[in-house]
C-alpha positions as CSV (number, residue, x, y, z in Angstrom):
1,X,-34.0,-9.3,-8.6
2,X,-36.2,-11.7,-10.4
3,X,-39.6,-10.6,-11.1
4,X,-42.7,-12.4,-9.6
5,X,-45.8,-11.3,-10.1
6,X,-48.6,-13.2,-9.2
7,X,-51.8,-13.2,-11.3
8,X,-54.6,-12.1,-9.8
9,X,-57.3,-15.2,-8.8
10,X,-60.3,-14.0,-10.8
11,X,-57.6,-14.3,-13.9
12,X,-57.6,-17.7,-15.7
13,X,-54.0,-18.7,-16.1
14,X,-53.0,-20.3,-18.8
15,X,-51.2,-23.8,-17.7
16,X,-48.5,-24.1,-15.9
17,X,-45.3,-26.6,-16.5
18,X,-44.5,-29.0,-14.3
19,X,-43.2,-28.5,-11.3
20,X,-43.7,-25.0,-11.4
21,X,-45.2,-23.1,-8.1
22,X,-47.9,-20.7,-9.7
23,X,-47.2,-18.4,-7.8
24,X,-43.9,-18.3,-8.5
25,X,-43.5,-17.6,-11.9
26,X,-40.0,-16.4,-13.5
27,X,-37.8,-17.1,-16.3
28,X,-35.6,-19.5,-14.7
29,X,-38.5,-22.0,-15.3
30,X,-40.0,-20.6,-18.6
31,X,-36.8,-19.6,-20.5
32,X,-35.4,-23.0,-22.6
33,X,-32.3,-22.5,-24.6
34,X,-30.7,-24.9,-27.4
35,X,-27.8,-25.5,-26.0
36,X,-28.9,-26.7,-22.2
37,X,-31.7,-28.5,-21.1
38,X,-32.0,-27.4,-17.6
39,X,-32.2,-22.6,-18.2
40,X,-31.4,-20.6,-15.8
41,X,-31.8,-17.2,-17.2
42,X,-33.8,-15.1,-15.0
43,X,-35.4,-11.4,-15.8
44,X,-35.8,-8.3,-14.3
45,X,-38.9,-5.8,-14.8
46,X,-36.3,-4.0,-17.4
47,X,-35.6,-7.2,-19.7
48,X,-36.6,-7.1,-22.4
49,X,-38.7,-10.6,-24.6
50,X,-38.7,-9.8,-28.6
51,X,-42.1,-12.4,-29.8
52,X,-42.2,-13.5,-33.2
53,X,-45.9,-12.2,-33.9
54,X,-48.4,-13.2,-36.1
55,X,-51.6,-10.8,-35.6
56,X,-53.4,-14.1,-33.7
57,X,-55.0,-15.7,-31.0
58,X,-51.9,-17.2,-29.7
59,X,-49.2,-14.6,-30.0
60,X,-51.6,-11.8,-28.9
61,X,-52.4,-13.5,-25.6
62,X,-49.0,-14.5,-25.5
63,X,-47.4,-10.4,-24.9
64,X,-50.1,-9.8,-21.9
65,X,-49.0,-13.6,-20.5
66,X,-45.7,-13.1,-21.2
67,X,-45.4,-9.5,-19.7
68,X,-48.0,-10.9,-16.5
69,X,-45.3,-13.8,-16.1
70,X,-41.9,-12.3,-16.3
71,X,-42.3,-8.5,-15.9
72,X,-40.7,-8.1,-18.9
73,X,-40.9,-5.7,-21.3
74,X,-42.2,-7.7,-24.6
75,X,-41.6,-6.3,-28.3
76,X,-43.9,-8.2,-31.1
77,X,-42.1,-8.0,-34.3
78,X,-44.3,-9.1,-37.4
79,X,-42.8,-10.0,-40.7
80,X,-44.5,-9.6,-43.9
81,X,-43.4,-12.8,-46.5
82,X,-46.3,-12.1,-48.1
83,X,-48.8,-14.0,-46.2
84,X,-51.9,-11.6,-47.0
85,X,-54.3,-10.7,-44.8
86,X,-54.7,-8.2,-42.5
87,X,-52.0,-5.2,-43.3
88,X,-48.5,-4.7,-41.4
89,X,-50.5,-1.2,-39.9
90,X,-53.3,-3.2,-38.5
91,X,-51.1,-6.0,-37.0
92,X,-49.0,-3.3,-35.4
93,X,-51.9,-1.5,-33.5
94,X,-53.1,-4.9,-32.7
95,X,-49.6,-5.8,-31.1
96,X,-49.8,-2.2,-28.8
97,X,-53.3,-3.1,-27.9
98,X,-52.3,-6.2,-26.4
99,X,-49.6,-4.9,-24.4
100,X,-46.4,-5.0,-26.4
101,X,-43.9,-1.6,-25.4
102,X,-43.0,-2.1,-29.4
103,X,-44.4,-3.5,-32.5
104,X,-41.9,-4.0,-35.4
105,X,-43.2,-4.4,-38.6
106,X,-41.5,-5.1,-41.5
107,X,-42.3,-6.0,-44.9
108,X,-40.0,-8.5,-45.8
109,X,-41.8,-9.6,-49.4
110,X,-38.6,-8.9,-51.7
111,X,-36.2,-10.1,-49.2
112,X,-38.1,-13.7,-48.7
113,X,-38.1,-13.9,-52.7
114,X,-34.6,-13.0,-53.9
115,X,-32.8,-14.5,-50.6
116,X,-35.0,-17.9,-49.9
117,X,-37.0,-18.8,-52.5
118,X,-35.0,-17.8,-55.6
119,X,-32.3,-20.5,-54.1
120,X,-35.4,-22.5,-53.8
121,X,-36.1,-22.6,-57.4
122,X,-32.3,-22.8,-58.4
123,X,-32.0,-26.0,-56.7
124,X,-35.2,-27.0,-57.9
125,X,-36.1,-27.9,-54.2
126,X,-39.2,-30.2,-53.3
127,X,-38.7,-31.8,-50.0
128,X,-39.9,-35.7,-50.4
129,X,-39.8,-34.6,-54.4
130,X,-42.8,-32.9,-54.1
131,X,-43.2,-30.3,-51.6
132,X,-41.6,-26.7,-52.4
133,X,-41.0,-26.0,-48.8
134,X,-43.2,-23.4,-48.4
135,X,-43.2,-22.8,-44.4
136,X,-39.4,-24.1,-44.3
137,X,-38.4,-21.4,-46.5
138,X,-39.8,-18.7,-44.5
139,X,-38.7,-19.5,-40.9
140,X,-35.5,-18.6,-41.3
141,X,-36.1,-15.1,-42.2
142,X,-38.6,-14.6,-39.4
143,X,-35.0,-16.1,-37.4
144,X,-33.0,-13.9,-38.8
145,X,-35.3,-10.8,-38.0
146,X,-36.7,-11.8,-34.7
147,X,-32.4,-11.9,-33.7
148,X,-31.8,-8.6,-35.9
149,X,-34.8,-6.8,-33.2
150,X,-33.1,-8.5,-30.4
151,X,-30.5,-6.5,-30.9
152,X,-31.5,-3.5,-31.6
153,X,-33.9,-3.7,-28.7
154,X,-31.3,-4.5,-26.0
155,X,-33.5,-8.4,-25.8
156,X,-32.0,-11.2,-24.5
157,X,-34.9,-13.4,-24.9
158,X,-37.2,-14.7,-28.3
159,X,-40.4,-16.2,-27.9
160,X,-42.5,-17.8,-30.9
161,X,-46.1,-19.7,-30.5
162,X,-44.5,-23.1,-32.4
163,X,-46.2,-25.8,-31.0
164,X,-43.9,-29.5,-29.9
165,X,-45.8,-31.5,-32.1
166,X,-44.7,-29.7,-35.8
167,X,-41.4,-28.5,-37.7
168,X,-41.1,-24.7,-36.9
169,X,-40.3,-25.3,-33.6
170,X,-36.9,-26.4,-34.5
171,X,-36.7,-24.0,-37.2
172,X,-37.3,-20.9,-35.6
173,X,-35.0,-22.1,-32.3
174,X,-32.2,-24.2,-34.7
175,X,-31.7,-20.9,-36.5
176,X,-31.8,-18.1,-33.5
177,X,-28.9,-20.5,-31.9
178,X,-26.8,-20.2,-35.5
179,X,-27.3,-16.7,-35.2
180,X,-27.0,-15.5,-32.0
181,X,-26.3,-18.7,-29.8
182,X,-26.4,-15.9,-26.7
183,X,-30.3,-15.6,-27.0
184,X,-32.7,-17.9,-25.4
185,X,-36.3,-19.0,-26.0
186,X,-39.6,-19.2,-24.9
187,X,-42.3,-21.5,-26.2
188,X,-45.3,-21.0,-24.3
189,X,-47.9,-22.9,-26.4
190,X,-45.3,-25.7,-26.2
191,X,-44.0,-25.7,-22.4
192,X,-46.6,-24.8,-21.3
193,X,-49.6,-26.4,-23.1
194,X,-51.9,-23.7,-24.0
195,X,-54.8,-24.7,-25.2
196,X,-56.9,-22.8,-27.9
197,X,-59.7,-22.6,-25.6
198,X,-57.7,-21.4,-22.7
199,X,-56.4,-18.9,-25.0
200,X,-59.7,-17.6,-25.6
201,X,-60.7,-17.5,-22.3
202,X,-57.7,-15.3,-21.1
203,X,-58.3,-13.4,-23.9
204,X,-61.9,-12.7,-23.3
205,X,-60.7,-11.7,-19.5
206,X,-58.1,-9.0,-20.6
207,X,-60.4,-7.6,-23.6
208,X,-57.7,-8.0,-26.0
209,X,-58.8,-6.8,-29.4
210,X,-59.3,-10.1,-31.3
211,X,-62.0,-11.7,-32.8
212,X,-61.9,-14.8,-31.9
213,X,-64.0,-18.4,-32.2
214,X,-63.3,-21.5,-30.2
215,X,-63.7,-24.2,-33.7
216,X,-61.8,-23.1,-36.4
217,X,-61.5,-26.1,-39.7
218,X,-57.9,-25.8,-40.5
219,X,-54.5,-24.6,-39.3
220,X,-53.1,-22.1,-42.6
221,X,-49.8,-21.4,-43.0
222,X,-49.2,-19.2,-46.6
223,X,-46.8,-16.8,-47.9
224,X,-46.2,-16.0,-51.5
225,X,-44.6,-18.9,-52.1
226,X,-47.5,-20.8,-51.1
227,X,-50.2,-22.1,-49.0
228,X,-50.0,-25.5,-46.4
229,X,-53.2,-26.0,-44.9
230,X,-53.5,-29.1,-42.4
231,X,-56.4,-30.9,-39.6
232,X,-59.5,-30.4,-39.3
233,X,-61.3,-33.3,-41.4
234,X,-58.4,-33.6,-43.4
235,X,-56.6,-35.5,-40.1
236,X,-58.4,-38.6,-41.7
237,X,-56.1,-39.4,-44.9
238,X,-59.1,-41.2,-46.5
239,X,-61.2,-37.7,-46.7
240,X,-60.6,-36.2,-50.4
241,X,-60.2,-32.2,-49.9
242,X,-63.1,-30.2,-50.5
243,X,-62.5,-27.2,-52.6
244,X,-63.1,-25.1,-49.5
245,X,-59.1,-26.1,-48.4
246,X,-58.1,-24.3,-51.5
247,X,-58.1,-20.1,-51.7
248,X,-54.5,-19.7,-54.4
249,X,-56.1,-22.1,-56.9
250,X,-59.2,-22.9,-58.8
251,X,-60.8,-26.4,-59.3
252,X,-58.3,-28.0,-62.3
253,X,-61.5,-29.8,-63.7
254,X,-63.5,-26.5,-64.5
255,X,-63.0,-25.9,-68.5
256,X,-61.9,-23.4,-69.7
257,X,-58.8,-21.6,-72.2
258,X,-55.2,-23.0,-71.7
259,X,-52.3,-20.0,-70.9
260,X,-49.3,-20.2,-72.4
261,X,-46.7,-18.3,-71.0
262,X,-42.5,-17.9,-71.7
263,X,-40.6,-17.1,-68.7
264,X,-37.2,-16.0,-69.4
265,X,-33.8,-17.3,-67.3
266,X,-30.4,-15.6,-66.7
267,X,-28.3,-17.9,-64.8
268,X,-30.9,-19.6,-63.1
269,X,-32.8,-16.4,-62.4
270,X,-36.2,-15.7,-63.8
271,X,-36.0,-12.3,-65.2
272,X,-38.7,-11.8,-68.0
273,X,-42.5,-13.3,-68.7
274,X,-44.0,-12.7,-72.1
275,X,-40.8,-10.4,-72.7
276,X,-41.8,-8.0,-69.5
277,X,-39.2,-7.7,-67.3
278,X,-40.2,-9.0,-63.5
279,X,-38.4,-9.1,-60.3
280,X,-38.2,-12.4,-58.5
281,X,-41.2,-11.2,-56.2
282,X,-43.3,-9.8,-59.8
283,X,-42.6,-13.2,-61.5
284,X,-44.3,-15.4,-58.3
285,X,-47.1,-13.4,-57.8
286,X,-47.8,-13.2,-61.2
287,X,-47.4,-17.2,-62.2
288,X,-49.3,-17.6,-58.6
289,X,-52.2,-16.0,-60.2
290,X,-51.7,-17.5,-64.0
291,X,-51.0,-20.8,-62.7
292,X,-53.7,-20.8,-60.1
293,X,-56.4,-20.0,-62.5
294,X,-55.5,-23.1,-64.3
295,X,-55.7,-25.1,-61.2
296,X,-52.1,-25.8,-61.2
297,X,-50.0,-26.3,-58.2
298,X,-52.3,-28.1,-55.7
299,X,-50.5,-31.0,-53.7
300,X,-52.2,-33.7,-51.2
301,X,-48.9,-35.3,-49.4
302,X,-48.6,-37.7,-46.6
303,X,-45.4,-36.0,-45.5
304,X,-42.3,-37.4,-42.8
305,X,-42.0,-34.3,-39.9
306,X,-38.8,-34.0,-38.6
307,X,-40.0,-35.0,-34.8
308,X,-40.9,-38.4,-36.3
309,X,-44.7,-38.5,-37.3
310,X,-46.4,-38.3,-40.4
311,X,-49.2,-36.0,-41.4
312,X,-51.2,-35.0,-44.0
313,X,-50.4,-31.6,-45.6
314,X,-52.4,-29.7,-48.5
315,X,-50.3,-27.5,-50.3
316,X,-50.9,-24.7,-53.2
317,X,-48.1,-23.3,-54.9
318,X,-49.0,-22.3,-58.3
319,X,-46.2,-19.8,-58.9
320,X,-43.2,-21.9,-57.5
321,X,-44.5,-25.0,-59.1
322,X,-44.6,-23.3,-62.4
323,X,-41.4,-22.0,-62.1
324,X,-39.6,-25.1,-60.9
325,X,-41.2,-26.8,-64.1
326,X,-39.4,-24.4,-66.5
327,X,-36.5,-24.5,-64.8
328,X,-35.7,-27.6,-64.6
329,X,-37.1,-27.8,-68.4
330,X,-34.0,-25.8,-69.3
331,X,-31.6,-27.3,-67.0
332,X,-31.9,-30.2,-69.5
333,X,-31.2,-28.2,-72.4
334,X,-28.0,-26.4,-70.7
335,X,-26.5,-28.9,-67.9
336,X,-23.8,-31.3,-69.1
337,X,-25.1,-35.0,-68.3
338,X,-23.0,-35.6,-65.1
339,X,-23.2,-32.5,-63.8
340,X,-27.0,-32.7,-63.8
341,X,-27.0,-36.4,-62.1
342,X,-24.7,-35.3,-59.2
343,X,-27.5,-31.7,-59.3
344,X,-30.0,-34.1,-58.4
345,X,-28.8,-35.5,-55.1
346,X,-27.5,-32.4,-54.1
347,X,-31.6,-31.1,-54.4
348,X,-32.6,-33.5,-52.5
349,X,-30.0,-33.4,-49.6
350,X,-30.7,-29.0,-49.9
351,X,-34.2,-29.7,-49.5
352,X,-34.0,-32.3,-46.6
353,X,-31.8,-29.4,-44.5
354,X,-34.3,-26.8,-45.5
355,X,-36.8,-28.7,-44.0
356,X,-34.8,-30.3,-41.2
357,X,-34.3,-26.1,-39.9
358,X,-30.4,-26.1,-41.4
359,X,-30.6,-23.0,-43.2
360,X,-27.9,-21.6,-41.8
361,X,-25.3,-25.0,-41.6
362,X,-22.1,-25.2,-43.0
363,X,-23.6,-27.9,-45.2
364,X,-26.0,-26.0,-46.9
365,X,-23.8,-23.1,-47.6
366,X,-21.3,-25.5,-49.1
367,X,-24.2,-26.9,-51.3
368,X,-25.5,-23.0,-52.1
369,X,-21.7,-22.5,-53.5
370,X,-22.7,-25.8,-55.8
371,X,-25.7,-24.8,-56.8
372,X,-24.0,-21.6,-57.8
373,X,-21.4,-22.7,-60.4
374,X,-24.2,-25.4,-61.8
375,X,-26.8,-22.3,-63.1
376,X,-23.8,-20.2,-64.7
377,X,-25.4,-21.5,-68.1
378,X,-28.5,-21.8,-67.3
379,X,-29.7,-19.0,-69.1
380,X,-32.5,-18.8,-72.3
381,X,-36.8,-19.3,-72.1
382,X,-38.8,-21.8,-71.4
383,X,-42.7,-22.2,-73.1
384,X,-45.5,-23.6,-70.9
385,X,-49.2,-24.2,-71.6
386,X,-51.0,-24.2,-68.4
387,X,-54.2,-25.8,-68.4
388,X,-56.1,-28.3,-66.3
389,X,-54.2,-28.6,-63.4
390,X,-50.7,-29.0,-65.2
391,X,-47.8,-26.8,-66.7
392,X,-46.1,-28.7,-70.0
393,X,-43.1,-27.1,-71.5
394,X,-44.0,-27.0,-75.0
395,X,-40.8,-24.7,-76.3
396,X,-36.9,-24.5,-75.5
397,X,-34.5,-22.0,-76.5
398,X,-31.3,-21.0,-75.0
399,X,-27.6,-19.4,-76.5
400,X,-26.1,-21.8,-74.1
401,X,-27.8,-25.0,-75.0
402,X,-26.0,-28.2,-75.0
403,X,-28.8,-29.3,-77.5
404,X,-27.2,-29.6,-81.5
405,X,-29.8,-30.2,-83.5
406,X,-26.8,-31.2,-86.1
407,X,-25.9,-34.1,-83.8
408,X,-29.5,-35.0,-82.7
409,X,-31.6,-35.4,-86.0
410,X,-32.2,-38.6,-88.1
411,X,-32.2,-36.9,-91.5
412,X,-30.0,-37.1,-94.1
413,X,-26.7,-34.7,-93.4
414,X,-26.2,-35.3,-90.1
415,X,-23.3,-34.7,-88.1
416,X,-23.0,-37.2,-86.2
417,X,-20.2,-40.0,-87.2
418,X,-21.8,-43.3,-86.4
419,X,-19.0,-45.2,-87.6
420,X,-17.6,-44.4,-83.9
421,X,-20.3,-46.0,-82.0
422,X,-19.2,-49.8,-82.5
423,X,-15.8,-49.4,-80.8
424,X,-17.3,-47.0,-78.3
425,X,-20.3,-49.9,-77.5
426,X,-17.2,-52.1,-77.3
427,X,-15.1,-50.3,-74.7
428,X,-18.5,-49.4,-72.5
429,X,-19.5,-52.7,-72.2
430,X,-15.8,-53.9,-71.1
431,X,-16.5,-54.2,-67.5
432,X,-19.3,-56.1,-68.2
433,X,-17.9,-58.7,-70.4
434,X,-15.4,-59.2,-68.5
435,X,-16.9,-59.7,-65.6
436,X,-18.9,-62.4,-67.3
437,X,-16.2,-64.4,-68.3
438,X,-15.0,-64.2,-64.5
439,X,-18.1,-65.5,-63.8
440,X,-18.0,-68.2,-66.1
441,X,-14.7,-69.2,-65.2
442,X,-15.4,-69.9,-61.0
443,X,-18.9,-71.1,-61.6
444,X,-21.0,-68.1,-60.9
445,X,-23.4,-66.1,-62.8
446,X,-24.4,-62.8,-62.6
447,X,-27.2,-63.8,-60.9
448,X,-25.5,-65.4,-58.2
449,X,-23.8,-69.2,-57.4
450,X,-24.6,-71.5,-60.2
451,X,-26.5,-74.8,-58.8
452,X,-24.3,-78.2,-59.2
């Protein structure tokens, strides 16, 4: 039997969808799957709806609505990447307060750093070349959790608070249907068109405990990779940032004593700075808070979403930026030429289905096996000065470097027989020269038809 509880009418109700009787509210109309466009799941009072919760306004209100709606039973899992804040403790009292039958917490820190962002910084990934995809990165392990409590819970149903208009919408939903294409999905802020002021209000009538203000500057999204912070004043891409956005980083312009740090590689895997040995976790918490005293790390992007719009995006991510730097610094010392050309495309594709919600596609496990086999030399340390915004590799050393200093020098004794380059010139340029006398020969030119 479907469950169809009516609100009572001194409750505000949060919007409705279209075409939806009020007082007829079940999860034949809320549920939305990615696979059909028209649901038909329905619920009983002993379903179960695992929410992906964040310890605010908008999942809070949404396990009372939720529950109010379906008469389902609603679990809130929370998942710790790092994000700061309130503790895991606090969210989960929060979560029973507002009416969930469970509150999963997990602290997910090491996880998100060895499993998603130590590919990350293998692949060197910066979506657009610049950003290090620090949202994209972590909504496939909040996927891959909220489907893990699913099961265990006996849910048939996820719900997130993603609104239509951004990226994580796709990613949360993109990667619950690689993983358990069985599950369906709610979006209430999306299908339904919460409001943050109607969100408030039904909070305010249910005394859920949450502070709460109806004008709040910016949208923040962080976790220890980093920090995205977006509208507010900033909506207006001719407004500078004010050094209010910024809470990972200090202002690059202050003066003060450069840091110079050597961060250590084994196979593409940072495993020492200054000779200490650090986790992945250790190494970007510590280069978040080396590199951020610097001021390093602080992006202002105009940036492509995947539904089709621009928008403007400030970004700090001290630690992944610095680490990115050295890697890449010794990729050039220990990649062979043509392996580290075809590298770069395969980057930028990596980053592009990061972004796009493909963290799970046959693609980008195919390019994760590539990525692999390119970093099975990339092993030695890297020296950086960090000062004034920026991180400049000032020192290279590896065992595995392609670099022979026997070969490269200009001083007397080296090794390198230059009585070979002539014929090789010769032989390069082939192609060209023959193509030239082609050219000549039909009345063409490189440029194009020669004129009469």
């Amino acid at each position: 039997m479907v469950a169809t509880p009516s609100p009572p009418s001194s409750t505000p109700s949060l919007p409705q969808a279209q075409n939806h009787d009020p007082h007829q509210p079940d999860l034949e109309l809320l549920v939305t799957t990615p696979h059909t466009p028209t649901p038909t799941t329905s619920t009983t009072s002993k379903d179960r709806i695992v929410l992906a919760y964040s310890g605010g306004l908008d999942t809070s209100v949404a396990i009372g609505w939720l529950g109010d709606q379906t008469g389902a039973e609603v679990i809130a899992v929370a998942v710790d990447v790092g994000q700061g804040g309130e503790d895991l403790d606090t969210i989960r009292k929060r979560a029973l307060a507002c009416g969930a039958v469970e509150a999963v917490v997990v602290d997910a820190r090491d996880e998100f750093a060895e499993e998603f962002c130590l590919p990350a910084l293998r692949t060197n990934a910066l979506y657009m070349d610049r950003y290090p995809l620090v949202s994209a990165l972590s909504r496939p392990l909040i996927a891959r959790h909220l489907v893990r409590a699913a099961g265990e819970q006996g849910a048939t149903i996820v719900s997130h608070g993603c609104t239509g208009k951004g990226n994580d919408q796709v990613r949360f939903e993109v990667g619950i249907a690689a993983l358990a294409p069985h599950l369906s999905v709610i979006a209430p802020v999306r299908d339904y068109a919460w409001t943050r002021e109607k969100a408030i209000e039904y909070a305010d009538e249910h005394d859920l405990p949450i502070d709460v203000t109806k004008k709040s500057p910016y949208s923040i999204d962080q976790n220890v990779w980093g920090r995205a912070v977006e509208t507010g004043f900033l909506e207006d891409i001719w407004n500078a940032p004010i050094e209010d956005v910024y809470a990972y980083s200090d202002n690059p312009a202050t003066p003060r004593d450069s840091d110079e740090v050597v961060i250590s590689f084994d196979n593409g895997v940072p495993v020492a700075i200054d000779g200490q040995h650090v986790t992945m976790l250790q190494a970007i918490e510590q280069l978040n808070r080396r590199g951020g005293a610097q001021g390093v790390g602080r992006l202002d992007v105009i940036e492509d979403r995947l539904v089709g719009i621009k928008s403007r995006e400030v970004y700090e991510s001290p630690g992944a930026l610095v680490l990115i730097e050295a890697h890449r610094e010794l990729e050039s010392v220990t990649v062979e030429r043509e392996l580290g050309r075809f590298k770069k495309g395969v980057e930028q594709r990596w980053s592009e289905l990061v972004y796009d919600g493909q963290w799970f596609s046959p693609l980008k496990r195919s390019l994760d096996a590539f990525v692999d086999s390119s970093q099975q030399h990339v092993s030695g340390d890297i020296r950086l000065t960090l000062h004034a915004g920026k991180a400049v590799a000032t020192g290279r050393r590896s065992a595995t470097s392609l670099y022979d200093f026997n070969l490269a020098t200009y001083d007397e004794g080296d090794s390198f027989d230059q009585s070979l380059a002539k014929g090789f010139v010769e032989l390069w340029g082939l192609p060209s020269k023959i193509a030239a006398r082609r050219d000549q020969r039909v009345g063409t030119t490189a440029g194009g038809p020669t004129t009469p």
